[in-house]
matplotlib code that plots the C-alpha trace (Angstrom):
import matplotlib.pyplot as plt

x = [118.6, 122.0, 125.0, 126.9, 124.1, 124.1, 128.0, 127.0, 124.4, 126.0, 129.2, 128.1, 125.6, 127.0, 128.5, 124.7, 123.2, 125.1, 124.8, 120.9, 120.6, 122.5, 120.0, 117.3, 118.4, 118.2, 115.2, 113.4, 113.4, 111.7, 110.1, 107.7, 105.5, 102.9, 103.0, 107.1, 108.2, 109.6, 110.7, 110.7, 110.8, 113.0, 113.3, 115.8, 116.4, 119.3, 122.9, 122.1, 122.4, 125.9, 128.4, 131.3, 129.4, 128.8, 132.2, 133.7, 131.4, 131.9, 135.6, 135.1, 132.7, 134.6, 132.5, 131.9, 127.9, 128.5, 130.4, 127.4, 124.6, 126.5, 127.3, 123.3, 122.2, 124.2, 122.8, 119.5, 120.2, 117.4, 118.5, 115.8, 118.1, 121.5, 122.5, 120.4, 116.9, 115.8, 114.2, 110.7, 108.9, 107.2, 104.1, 104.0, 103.1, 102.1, 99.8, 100.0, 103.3, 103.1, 102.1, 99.3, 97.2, 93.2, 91.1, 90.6, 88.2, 90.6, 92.0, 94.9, 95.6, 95.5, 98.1, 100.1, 100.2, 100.3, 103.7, 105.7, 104.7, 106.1, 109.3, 110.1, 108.2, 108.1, 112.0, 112.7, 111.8, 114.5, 117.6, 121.2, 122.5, 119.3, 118.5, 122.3, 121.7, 118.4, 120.1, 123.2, 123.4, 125.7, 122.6, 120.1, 120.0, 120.0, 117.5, 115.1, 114.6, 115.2, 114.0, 114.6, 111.1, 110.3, 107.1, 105.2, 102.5, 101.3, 101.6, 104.5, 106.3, 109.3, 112.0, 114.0, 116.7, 115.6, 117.8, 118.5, 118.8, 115.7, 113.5, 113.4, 110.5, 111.2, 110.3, 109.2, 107.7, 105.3, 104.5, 103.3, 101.3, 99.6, 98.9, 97.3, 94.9, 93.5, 90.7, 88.6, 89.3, 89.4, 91.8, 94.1, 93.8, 96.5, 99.2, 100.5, 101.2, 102.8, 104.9, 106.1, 107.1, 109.0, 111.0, 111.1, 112.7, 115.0, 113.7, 113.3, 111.5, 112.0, 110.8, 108.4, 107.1, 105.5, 103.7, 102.4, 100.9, 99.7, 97.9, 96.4, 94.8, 94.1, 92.0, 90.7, 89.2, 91.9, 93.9, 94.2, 95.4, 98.5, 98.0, 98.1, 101.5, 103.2, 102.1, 103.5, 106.5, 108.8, 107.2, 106.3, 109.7, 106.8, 108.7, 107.0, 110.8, 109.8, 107.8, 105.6, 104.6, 103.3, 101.4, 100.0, 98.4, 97.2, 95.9, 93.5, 92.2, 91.2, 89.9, 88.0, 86.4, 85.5, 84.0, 82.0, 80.5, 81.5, 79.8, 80.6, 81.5, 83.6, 85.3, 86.4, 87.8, 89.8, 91.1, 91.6, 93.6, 95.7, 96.9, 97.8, 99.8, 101.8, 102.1, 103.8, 106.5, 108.0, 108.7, 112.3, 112.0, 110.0, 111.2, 113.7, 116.9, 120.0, 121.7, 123.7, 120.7, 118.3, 121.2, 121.1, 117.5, 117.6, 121.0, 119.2, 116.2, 118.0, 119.3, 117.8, 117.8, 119.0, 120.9, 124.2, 124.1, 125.8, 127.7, 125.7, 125.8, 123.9, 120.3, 120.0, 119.2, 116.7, 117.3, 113.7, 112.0, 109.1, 107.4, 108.2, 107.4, 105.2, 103.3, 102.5, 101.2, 98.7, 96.8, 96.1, 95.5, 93.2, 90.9, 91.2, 89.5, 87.0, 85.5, 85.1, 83.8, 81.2, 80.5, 81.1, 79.5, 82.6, 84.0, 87.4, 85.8, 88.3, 91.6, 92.7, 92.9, 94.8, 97.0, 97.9, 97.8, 100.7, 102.9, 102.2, 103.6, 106.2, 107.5, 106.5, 109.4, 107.6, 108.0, 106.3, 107.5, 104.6, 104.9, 107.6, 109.6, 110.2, 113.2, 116.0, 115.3, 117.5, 115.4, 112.1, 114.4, 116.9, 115.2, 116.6, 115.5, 112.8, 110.5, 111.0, 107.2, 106.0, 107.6, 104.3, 102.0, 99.2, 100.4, 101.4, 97.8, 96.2, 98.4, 98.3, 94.8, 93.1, 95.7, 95.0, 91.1, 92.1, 94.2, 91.4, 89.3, 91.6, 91.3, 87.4, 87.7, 90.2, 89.0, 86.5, 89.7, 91.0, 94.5, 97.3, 94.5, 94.1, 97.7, 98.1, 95.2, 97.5, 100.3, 98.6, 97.4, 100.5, 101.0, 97.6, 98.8, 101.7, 100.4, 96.8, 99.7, 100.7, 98.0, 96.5, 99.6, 98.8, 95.4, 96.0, 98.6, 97.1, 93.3, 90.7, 93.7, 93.0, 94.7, 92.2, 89.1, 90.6, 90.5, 87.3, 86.0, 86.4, 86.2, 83.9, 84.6, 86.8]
y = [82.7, 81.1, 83.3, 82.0, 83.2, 87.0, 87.1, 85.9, 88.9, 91.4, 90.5, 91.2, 94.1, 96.0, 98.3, 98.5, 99.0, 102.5, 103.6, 102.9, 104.7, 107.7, 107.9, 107.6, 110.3, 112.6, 112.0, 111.4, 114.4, 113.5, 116.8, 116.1, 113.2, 113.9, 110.3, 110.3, 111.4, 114.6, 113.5, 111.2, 111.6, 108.9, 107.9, 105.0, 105.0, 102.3, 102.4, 102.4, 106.1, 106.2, 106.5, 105.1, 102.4, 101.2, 102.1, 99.5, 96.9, 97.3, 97.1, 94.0, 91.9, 89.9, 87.2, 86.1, 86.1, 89.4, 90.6, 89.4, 91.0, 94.5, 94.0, 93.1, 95.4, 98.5, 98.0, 97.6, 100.7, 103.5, 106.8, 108.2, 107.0, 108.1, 110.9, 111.7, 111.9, 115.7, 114.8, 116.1, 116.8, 113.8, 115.7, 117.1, 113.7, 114.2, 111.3, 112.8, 111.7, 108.2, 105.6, 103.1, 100.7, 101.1, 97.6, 95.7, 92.9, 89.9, 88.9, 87.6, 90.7, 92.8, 90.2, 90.8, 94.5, 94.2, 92.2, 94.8, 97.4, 96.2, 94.7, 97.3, 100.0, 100.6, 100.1, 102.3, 105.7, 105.1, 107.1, 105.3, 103.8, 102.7, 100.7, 99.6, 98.2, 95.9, 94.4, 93.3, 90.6, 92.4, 93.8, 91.3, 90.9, 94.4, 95.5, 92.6, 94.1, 97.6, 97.9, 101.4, 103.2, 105.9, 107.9, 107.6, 110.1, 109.1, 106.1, 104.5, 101.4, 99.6, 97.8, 94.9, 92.8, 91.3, 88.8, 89.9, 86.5, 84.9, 87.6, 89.8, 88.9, 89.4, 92.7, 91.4, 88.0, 90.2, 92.8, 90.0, 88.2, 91.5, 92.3, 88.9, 89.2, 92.7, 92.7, 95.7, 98.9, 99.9, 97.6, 98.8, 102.3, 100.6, 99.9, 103.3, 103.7, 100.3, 101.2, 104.5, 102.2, 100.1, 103.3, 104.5, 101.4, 101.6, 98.3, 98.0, 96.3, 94.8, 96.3, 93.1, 93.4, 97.5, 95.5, 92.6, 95.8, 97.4, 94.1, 93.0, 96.5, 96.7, 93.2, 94.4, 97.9, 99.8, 101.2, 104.4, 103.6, 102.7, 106.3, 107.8, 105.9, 106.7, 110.6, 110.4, 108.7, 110.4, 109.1, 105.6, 105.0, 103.7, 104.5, 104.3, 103.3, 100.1, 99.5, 96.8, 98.7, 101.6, 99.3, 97.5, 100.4, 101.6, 98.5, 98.4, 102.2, 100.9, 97.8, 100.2, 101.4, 98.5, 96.6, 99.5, 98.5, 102.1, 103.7, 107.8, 109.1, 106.0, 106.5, 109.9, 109.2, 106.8, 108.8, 111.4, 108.9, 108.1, 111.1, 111.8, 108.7, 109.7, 113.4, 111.8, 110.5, 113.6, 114.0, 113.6, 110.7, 108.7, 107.1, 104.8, 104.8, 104.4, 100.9, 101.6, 103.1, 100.0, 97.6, 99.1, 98.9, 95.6, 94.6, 96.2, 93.9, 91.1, 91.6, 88.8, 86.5, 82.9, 83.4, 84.9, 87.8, 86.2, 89.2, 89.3, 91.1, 94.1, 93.8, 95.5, 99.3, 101.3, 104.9, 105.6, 107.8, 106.2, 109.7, 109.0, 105.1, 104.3, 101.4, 103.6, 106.7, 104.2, 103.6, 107.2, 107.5, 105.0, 106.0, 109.4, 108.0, 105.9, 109.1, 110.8, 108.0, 107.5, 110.6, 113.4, 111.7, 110.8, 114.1, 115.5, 117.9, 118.2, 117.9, 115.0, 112.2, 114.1, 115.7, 112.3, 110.6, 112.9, 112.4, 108.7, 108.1, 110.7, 108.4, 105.1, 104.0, 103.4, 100.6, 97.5, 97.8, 96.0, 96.8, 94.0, 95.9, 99.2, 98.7, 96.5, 92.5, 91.6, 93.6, 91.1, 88.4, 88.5, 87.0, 90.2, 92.3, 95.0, 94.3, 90.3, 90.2, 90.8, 87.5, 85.4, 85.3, 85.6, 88.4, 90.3, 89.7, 90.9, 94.4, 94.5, 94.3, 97.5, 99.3, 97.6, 98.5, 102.1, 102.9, 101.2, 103.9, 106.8, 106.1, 106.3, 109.4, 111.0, 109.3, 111.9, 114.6, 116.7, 117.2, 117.0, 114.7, 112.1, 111.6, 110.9, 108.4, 106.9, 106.6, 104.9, 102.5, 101.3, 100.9, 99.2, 96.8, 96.0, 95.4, 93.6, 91.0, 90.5, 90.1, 87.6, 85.1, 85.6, 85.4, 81.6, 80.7, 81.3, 79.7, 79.9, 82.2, 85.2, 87.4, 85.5, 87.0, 90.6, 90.0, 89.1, 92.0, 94.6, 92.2, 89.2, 85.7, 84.3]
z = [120.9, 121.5, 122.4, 119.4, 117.0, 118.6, 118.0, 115.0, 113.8, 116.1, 114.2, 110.8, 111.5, 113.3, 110.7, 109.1, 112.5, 113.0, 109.5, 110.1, 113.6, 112.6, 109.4, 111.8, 113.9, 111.0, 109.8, 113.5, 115.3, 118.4, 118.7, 115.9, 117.7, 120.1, 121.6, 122.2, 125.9, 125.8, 129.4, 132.1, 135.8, 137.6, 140.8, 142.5, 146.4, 145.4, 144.5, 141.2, 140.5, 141.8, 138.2, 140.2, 141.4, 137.8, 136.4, 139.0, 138.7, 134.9, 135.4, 137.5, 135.1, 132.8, 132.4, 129.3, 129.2, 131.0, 128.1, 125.8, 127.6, 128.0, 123.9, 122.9, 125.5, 123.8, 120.3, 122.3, 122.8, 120.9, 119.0, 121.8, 124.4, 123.6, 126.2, 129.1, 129.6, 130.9, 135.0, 134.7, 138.6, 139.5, 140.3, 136.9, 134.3, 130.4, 129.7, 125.7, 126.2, 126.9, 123.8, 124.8, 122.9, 122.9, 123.4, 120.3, 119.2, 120.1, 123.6, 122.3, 120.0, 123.2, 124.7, 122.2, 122.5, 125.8, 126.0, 123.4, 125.4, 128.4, 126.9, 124.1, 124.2, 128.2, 128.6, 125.7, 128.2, 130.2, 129.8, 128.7, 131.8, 133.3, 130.2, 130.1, 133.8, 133.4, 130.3, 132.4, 134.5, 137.0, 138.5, 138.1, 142.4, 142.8, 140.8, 142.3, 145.3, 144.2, 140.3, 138.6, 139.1, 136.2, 135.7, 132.2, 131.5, 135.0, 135.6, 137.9, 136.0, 137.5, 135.8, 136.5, 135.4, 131.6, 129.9, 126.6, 124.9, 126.3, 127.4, 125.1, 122.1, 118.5, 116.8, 113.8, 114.9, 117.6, 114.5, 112.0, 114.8, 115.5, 112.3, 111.5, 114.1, 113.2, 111.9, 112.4, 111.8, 115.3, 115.6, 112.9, 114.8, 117.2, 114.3, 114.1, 117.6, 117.4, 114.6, 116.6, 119.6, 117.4, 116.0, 119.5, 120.7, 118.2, 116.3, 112.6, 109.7, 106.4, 103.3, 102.4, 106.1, 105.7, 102.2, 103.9, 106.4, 103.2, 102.0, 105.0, 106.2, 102.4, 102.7, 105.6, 105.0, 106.5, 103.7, 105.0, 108.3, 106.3, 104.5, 108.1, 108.8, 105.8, 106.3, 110.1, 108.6, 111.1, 114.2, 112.3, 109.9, 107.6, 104.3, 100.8, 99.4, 97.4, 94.5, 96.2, 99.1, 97.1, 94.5, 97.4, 98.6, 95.3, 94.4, 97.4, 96.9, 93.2, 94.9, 97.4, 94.3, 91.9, 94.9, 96.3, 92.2, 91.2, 94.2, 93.1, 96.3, 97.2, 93.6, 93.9, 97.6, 96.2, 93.6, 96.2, 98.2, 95.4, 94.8, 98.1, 98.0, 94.7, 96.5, 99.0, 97.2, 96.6, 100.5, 101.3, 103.8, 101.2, 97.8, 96.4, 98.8, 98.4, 99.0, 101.5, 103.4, 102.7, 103.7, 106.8, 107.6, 106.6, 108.7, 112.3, 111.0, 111.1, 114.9, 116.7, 113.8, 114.9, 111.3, 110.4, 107.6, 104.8, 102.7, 99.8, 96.1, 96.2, 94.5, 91.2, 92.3, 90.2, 89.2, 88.2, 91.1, 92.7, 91.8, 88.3, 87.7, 84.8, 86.7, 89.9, 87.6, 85.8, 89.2, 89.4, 85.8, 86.5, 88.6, 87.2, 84.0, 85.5, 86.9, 84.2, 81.7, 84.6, 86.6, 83.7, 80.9, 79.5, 79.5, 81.3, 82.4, 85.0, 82.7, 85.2, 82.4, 80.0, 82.2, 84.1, 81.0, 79.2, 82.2, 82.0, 78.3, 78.7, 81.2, 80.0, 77.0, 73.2, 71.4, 72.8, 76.3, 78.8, 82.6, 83.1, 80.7, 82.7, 84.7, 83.9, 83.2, 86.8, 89.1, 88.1, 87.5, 91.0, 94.0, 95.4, 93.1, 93.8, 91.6, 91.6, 93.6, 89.9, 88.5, 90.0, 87.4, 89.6, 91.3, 88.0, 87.4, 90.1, 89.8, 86.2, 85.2, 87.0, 85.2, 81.9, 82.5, 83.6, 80.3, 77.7, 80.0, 79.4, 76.2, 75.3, 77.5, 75.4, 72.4, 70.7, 71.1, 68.0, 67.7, 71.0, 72.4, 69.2, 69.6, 73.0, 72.3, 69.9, 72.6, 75.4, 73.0, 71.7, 75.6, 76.1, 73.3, 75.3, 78.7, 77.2, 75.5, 79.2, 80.8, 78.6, 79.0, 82.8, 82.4, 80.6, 83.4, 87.0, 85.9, 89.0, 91.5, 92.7, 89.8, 87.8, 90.6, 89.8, 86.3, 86.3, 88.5, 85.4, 82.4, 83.3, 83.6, 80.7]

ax = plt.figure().add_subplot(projection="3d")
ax.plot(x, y, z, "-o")
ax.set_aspect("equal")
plt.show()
């Protein structure tokens, strides 16, 4: 990363970084994880611990890559680690306290793992100024024959000078690789504990990053490892704020149950699943956020970006809850039906169908409206825009057609009903109308893709 870039991202980020870190302060309390430290115990026979010794050397560095390492190394810097770090007896170690990844199936997944937890994860225990110091190249020949020595749940780990520019890996680069080369479910056991050193450490995400999670564990059978990081969202920061990463998930829980070929027990656990997802929503740290709080998620994201943030028009921002979206609700609705029509004899036995299928049409506008008609034309449209993932075709496709299968359900459930019932079969059919017209111009556009596959799973091959 070349110094010019950094001024660069540190330049226009910065305001978004502190917006984002005092955000995550409120909503991280690190007295709710059972991995975090709740201290350290640190021990340095140098200099190093002397404050007047690192007031004047700080006074005397004026060099200019000097300059750069102190200014990276303070927005390096974790929530966790602002103030002062209680001393713990060295003779008294919490090994709950320390996070550590289990073996997986791949060597180079535990690689991987193995070098963000010594570079981010590992440094982010130490208190303020002793992070400040291996980050500075003012004590880069001190610290090699004396490195800062700190106690972690047991275990003795020494710290040395790191160089901030070209040690240091990136977040989001060492997150995707990870991800790819999960493959078990054992495996995905280790992504919450990576997500929580990544909040530890102070590093963030992008919103399309926490889907691509959603799809891979999804593809992989570990959907509800990403459940579990979304319900430990305050140790994690995995947020159910955007469209995609909610549908994501809900999309693999109906896959869970179409290719278990309408197994009952895996049915209803999907169904169970979903609800828990769309219960979730109605948590304070999840749902739609604000823009000023996604810009700054998305500004700390780009730290360490060879790019420059250009200032950009805000995307189009969507006032319809998460809790309260149309396209979300069918999922549930969805699976909700398919238990009945196959499980109950048809019957609601439960009231689940019509009870999730009156909230659906009370929320989903009359008149025609398909599921690409539900927010505003410019959030499908804008590049930026959250729900611009459902412009492809083939991925409308693959979304859209469980939900399509799910309402025709709903409605030969509901469909020997007198009265209240009879009309709400009337109302998701006018919206069955609207989505089927969708689906079938997708259907004719994306021939042989995968939305095509998913199509083809509930109606046959075309």
């Amino acid at each position: 990363m070349s110094r010019q870039s950094i001024r660069n991202v540190l330049r226009a980020s910065g305001n978004a970084l502190h917006g984002d870190v005092a955000a995550a302060r409120l909503r991280t309390p690190p007295s709710l994880s059972p991995f975090s430290p709740i201290a350290c115990s640190y021990s340095s026979t140098s200099s190093l611990s002397s404050t007047s010794s690192v007031t004047a050397r700080t006074r005397r560095s004026t060099t200019p890559s000097s300059t750069l390492s102190r200014a990276l190394a303070a927005h390096l810097l974790p929530s966790s680690c602002q103030g002062h770090v209680r001393l713990l007896s060295s003779t008294a170690p919490r090994s709950a306290d320390a996070i550590n990844f289990t073996p997986t199936s791949d060597s180079q997944l535990d690689t991987l793992l193995e070098e963000v937890h010594r570079k981010i994860i590992l440094p982010s225990y130490l208190n303020f100024e002793s992070r400040r110091k291996i980050y500075n190249n003012d004590y880069k020949e001190r610290l090699r024959t004396n490195p800062i020595t700190i106690d972690i749940g047991g275990e003795e780990h020494r710290f040395s000078y790191v160089n901030p520019m070209e040690e240091l890996p990136n977040a989001r680069v060492m997150v995707h690789r990870s991800i790819g080369l999960m493959k078990t479910p054992a495996d995905f056991e280790n992504l919450p504990r990576l997500l929580e050193g990544l909040q530890r450490a102070g590093r963030h995400l992008r919103p399309d990053d926490y889907a691509r999670m959603a799809r891979l564990a999804g593809e992989r059978g570990s959907i509800y490892t990403i459940i579990e990081c979304a319900r430990s969202v305050r140790r994690t920061g995995f947020h159910l704020d955007q469209s995609e990463v909610v549908s994501e998930i809900l999309f693999h829980l109906e896959m869970k149950a179409v290719e278990s070929n309408w197994d009952e027990a895996q049915t209803r656990q999907a169904l169970a699943w979903s609800e828990q997802v769309l219960d979730l929503l109605h948590d304070e740290n999840h749902g739609r956020r604000s823009q000023t709080e996604t810009a700054g998620s998305i500004g700390a994201a780009m730290l360490g970006s060879t790019a420059a943030v250009a200032t950009r028009p805000p995307p189009p921002q969507l006032t319809i809850p998460l809790s309260r979206d149309p396209q979300l609700l069918a999922s549930r609705l969805h699976l909700a039906a398919v238990v009945a029509d196959k499980f109950a004899e048809g019957v609601d036995t439960d009231g689940k169908v019509s009870r999730y299928a009156t909230e659906l049409v009370q929320l989903w506008p009359a008149g025609g409206k398909g599921l690409r008609s539900l927010h505003p034309a410019e959030a499908y449209q804008n590049r930026r825009g959250e729900m611009y993932y459902l412009k492809d075709p083939n991925k409308f496709l693959g979304i859209a057609s469980p939900l399509l299968y799910g309402l025709e359900t709903a409605i030969r459930v509901l469909g020997g009903s007198q009265g209240d019932s009879a009309a709400l079969v009337g109302e998701l059919q006018s919206r069955r109308d609207a989505l089927n017209a969708e689906v079938q111009t997708a259907v004719s556009l994306v021939p042989g893709r995968r939305g095509s596959a998913i199509y083809s799973k509930y109606y046959g091959e075309k």
